[in-house]
N, C-alpha and C positions, 0 to 999 in steps of 0.2 A: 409490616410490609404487605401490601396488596398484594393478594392472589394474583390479580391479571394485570400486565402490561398491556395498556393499548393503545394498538395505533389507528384512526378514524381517519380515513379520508373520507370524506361527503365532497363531492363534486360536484359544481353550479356554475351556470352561466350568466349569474347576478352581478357582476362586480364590473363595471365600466370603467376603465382609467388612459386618456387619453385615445376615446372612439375606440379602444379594443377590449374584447369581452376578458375574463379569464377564469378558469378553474380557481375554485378555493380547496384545497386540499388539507383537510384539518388535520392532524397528527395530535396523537396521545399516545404518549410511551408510561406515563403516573409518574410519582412522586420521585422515584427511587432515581428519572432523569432530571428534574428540575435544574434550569438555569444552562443545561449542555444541549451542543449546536448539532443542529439534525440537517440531511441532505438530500434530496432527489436528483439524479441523475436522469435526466430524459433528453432526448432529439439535442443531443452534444450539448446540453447548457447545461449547471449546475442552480437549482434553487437552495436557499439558506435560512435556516432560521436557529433562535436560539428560542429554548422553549420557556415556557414563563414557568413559576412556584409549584404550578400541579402537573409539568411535564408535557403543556398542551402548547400546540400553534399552530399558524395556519400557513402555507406556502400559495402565493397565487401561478397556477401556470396560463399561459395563454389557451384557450379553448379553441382556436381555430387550428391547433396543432393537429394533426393525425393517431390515430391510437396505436402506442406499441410498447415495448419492453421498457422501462425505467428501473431502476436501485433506489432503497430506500439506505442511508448511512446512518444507523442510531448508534449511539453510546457502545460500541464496542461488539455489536452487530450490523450483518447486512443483509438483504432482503428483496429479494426480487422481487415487479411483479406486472400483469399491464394493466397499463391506467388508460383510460377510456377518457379524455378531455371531455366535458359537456353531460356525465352523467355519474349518479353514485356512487361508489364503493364506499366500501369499507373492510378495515381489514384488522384483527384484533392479536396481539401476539400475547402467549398466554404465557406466565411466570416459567412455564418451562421450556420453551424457547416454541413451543409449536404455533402453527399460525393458522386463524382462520379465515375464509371470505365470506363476503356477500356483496349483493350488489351486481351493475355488470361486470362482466368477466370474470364471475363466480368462478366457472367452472376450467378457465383456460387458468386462472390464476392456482387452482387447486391442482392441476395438472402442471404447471411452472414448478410448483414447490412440492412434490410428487419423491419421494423415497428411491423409486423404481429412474426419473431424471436424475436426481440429484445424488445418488450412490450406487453410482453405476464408475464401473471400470473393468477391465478387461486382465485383469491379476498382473496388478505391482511386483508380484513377488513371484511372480516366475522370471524365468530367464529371456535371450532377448527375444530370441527366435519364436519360442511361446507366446509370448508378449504379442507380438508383433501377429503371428497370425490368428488369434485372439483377437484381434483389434480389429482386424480387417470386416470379422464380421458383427463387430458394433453399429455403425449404422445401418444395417438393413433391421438389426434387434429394435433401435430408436423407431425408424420410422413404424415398423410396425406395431409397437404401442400406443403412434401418435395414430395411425390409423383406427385401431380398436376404440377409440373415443369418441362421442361423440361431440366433438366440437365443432366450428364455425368454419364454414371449408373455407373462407379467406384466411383466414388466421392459419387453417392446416400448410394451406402452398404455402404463406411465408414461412412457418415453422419448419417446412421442410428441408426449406434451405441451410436455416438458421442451425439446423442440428450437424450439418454435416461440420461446420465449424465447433458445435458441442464436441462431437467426434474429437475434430484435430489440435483440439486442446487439451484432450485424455491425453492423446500421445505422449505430446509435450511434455506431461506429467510425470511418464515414466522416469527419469534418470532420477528425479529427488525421490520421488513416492518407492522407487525399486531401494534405494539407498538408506532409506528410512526404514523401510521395514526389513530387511536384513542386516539393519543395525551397521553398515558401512560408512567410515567417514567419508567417504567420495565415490561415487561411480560414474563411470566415462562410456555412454555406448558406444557400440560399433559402427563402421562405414555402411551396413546395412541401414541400422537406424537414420542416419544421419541422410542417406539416397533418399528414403520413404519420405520423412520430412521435406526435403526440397522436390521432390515432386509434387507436394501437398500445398507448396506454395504458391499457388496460380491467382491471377486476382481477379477481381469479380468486382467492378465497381456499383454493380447493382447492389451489392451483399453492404456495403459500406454502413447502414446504418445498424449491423450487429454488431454490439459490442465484442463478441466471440469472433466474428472476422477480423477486426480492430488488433484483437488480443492476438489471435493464432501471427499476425505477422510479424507483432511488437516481439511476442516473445520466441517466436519460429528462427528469427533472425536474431536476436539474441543469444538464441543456441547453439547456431552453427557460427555465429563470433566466439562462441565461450571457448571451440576449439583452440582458434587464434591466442587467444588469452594462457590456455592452458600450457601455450608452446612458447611462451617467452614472458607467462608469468608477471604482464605489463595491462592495465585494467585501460590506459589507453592504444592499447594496438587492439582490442576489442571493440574500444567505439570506433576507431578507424576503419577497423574490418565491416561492421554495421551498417554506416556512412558509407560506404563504399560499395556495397551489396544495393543500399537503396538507389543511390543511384545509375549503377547497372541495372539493374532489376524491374524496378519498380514505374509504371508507366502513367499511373492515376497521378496525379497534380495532387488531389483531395489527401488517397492516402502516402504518398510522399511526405508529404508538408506534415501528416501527422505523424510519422514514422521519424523523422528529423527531429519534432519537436521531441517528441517519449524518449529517444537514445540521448539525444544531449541535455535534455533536463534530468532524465535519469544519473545521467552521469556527476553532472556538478553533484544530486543530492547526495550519491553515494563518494565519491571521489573530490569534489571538491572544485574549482575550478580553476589551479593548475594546467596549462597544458590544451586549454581552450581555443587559445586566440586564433590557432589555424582552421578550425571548422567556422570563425563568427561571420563570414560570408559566405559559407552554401548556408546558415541557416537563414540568413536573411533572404538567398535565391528560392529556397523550397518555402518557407511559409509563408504561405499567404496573406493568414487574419492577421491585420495590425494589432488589436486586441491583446491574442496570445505572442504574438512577437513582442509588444511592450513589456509583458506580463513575463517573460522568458528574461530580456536584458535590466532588468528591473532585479530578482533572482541571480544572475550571472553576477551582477554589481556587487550586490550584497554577500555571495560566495566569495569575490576576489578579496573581501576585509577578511578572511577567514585563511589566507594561502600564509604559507610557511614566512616566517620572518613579521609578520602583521602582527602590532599589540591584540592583545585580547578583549574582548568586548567585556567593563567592567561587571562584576554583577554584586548584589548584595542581596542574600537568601536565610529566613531565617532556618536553627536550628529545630531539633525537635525540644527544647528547649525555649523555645521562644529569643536565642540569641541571634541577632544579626554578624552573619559571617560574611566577610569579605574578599575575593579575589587577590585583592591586596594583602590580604595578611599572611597568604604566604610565598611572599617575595622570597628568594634565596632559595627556595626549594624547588623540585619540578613536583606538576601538579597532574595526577593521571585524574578524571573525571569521569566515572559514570553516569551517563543518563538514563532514566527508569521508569518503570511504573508497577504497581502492584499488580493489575489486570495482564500483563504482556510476560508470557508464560515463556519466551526465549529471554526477558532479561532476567526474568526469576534464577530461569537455570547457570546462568552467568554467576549469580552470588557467592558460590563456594571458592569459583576459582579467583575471582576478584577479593575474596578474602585469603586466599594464597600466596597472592601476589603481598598482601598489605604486611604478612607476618612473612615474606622472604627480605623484603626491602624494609624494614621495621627502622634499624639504625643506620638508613641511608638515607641521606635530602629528599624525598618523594614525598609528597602529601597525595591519598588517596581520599578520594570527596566522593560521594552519592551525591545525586541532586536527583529525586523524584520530581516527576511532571504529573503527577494523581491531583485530579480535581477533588478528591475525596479526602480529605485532611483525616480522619477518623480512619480511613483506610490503609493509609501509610503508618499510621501510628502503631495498628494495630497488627501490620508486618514488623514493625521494627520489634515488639513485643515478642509476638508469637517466636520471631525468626531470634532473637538473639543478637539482630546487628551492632556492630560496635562501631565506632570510626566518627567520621565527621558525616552525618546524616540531614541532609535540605530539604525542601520543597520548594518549588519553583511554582507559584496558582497565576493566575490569569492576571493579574497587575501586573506582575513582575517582566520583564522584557528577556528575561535571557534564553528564553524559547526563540522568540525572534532574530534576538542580536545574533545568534550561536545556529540558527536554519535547522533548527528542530523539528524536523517531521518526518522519522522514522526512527522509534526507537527499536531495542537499545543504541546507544550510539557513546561512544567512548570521544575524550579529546585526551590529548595530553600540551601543555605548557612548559615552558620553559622557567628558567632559574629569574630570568629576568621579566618572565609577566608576556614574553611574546609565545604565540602559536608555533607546536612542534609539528602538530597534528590532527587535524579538525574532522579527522575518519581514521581516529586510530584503530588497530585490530584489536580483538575480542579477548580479554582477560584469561578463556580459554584456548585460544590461539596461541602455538608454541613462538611463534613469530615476538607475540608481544613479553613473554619471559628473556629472549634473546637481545631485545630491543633495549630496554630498560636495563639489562645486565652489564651491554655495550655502553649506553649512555653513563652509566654510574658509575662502572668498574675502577673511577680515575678521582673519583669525587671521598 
């Protein structure tokens, strides 16, 4: 294995295609990425590439673009940094995940990815009130480290901005991050928290081009739905509530339309798309880009073959074994499904109870299946080894369709099937979830 991961952007204004110039952005993550899809995120467009045999590509951006903040998306990292269209960089990420620059915006990019930016917080684990006036004096701390630097004072004013949104996404942070480290299975703050928040939500459509302003309202409003949720325990009186705030609230066109799109894409991907059909005309009134409105009912489509009572999209996956198992073969039983990976450390922790489940319901009609989504065939393997699994264990690689058929893109992700081959539940709950020992107990109890 190579010492160093890396990633080379060389930036150039060489490449003509169709009278417009563009960056060539070269990218090398080595060996250890070959063949997996790398992304930049910049100025709201997404560039793609899959990298070839030694882990290298190249992304063209347009050069007449503006310079500012992008996301690099590799193999199971992400990476902030700003890219400069029309000139240099480079940027090398070393085997232990540290990063280095050169080139322009050496020194703003070294500061982006900066210890003192990026592990900063104002103590999770105090209480709220703590918290909370702790907080208050986080960004005048931010700005004045961005002061002490010397960077490029264009760059400082817009940072300036940009951090006060760094800010109001610590916040945000507080209810998991307090819940996580006092080892809580849930924490709910108080009507103080939740006052600070909505006065924190004012909009700025000058701000719109920070992802951090994007985020603070996606998931600001998110929060103060999760209340709703929390009081009648229905995941759509939450997007309702959501929906409902954006259009009260919310007066930018720009971030409207994106706020609509993030809540009800979000939704189908976690919930399914059930329950839809009364929002599918404010989404068409709030979004603008035809683009992403295709790209949304395209999606919606594809979720509605997945609602309760719809057969199951076939699949045939081999084992570790090299057997091909089939969907079909076990008709007459219900079939709970894990989806997985060995790199994704909340399905990892899934495994114990997902084997509790397999030895409560042992001589009951249930077929419990693993299906891994690990591009690394040696790496699954070598879980199944290590770990001891038993059961009916797949792989699902990049030929195979049942990522697609099944809208696989956030694992873990549970389904459960019917006796007869149709969908019970295409977001089932979590094997540790008392919900789903309840569920299956109820369903069986008769069988």
């Amino acid at each position: 294995m190579n010492r160093y991961l890396k990633i080379g952007l060389v930036l150039s204004c060489c490449v003509w295609w169709e009278a417009q110039a563009f960056s060539q952005v070269k990218i090398r993550f080595g060996e250890t990425c070959r063949q997996e899809e790398i992304q930049v995120g910049f100025r709201e467009q997404v560039y793609k590439i899959k990298l070839d045999e030694l882990g290298a590509g190249m992304i063209n951006i347009p050069a007449s673009l503006a310079p500012g903040h992008a996301v690099l998306y590799g193999p199971r990292s992400i990476s902030s940094f700003y890219l400069v269209p029309g000139q240099q960089q480079e940027i090398t990420k070393l085997s232990d995940q540290k990063i280095e620059f050169a080139g322009a915006a050496k020194a703003i990019n070294i500061y982006l990815n900066s210890s003192f930016l990026n592990d900063r917080h104002p103590g999770y684990e105090k209480s709220e009130e703590e918290f909370l006036e702790a907080w208050e004096l986080l960004p005048g701390k931010l700005l004045s480290y961005l002061d002490s630097l010397p960077l490029p004072a264009d760059f400082k004013k817009s940072e300036r901005r940009r951090l006060h949104y760094v800010a109001c996404n610590l916040l945000l942070d507080y209810p998991s991050r307090h819940a996580r480290l006092l080892r809580l299975q849930r924490y709910t703050p108080g009507e103080k928290y939740y006052r600070k928040l909505s006065e924190l939500l004012q909009e700025d459509p000058s701000a719109y081009e920070f992802g951090e302003y994007r985020r603070f309202f996606k998931d600001g409003i998110q929060s103060l739905a999760g209340k709703e949720k929390s009081a009648t325990g229905k995941p759509l009186d939450k997007l309702r509530y959501e929906l409902d705030y954006i259009c009260r609230n919310i007066q930018d066109e720009k971030l409207a339309g994106y706020l609509v799109d993030a809540s009800m894409s979000g939704y189908i991907m976690y919930s399914g798309a059930e329950g839809m059909e009364e929002f599918l005309s404010l989404y068409r009134e709030k979004v603008k880009d035809e683009k992403q409105k295709a790209a949304f009912f395209r999606s919606y489509e594809q979720y509605t073959r997945l609602e309760k009572g719809k057969k199951a999209p076939h699949f045939s996956l081999s084992d570790k074994d090299g057997k091909r198992r089939n969907l079909s073969d076990w008709l007459g039983h219900y079939v709970y499904i894990d989806v997985w990976a060995t790199w994704c450390g909340p399905c990892c922790r899934e495994l114990p109870a997902f084997h509790k489940l397999k030895e409560e319901f042992k001589d009951k009609p249930i077929c419990f299946v693993s299906i891994s989504i690990d591009a690394d065939e040696a790496a699954w393997r070598a879980k199944i080894e290590k770990d001891g699994l038993k059961g009916i264990q797949l792989r699902a690689n990049g030929e195979d369709s049942f990522a697609n058929d099944y809208k696989i893109s956030l694992i873990p992700r549970f389904l459960l099937i019917d006796r007869e081959g149709n969908i019970l539940d295409a977001n089932m709950s979590r094997p540790s979830d008392t919900k789903t020992m309840e569920r299956l107990t109820t369903l069986l109890s008769n069988q």
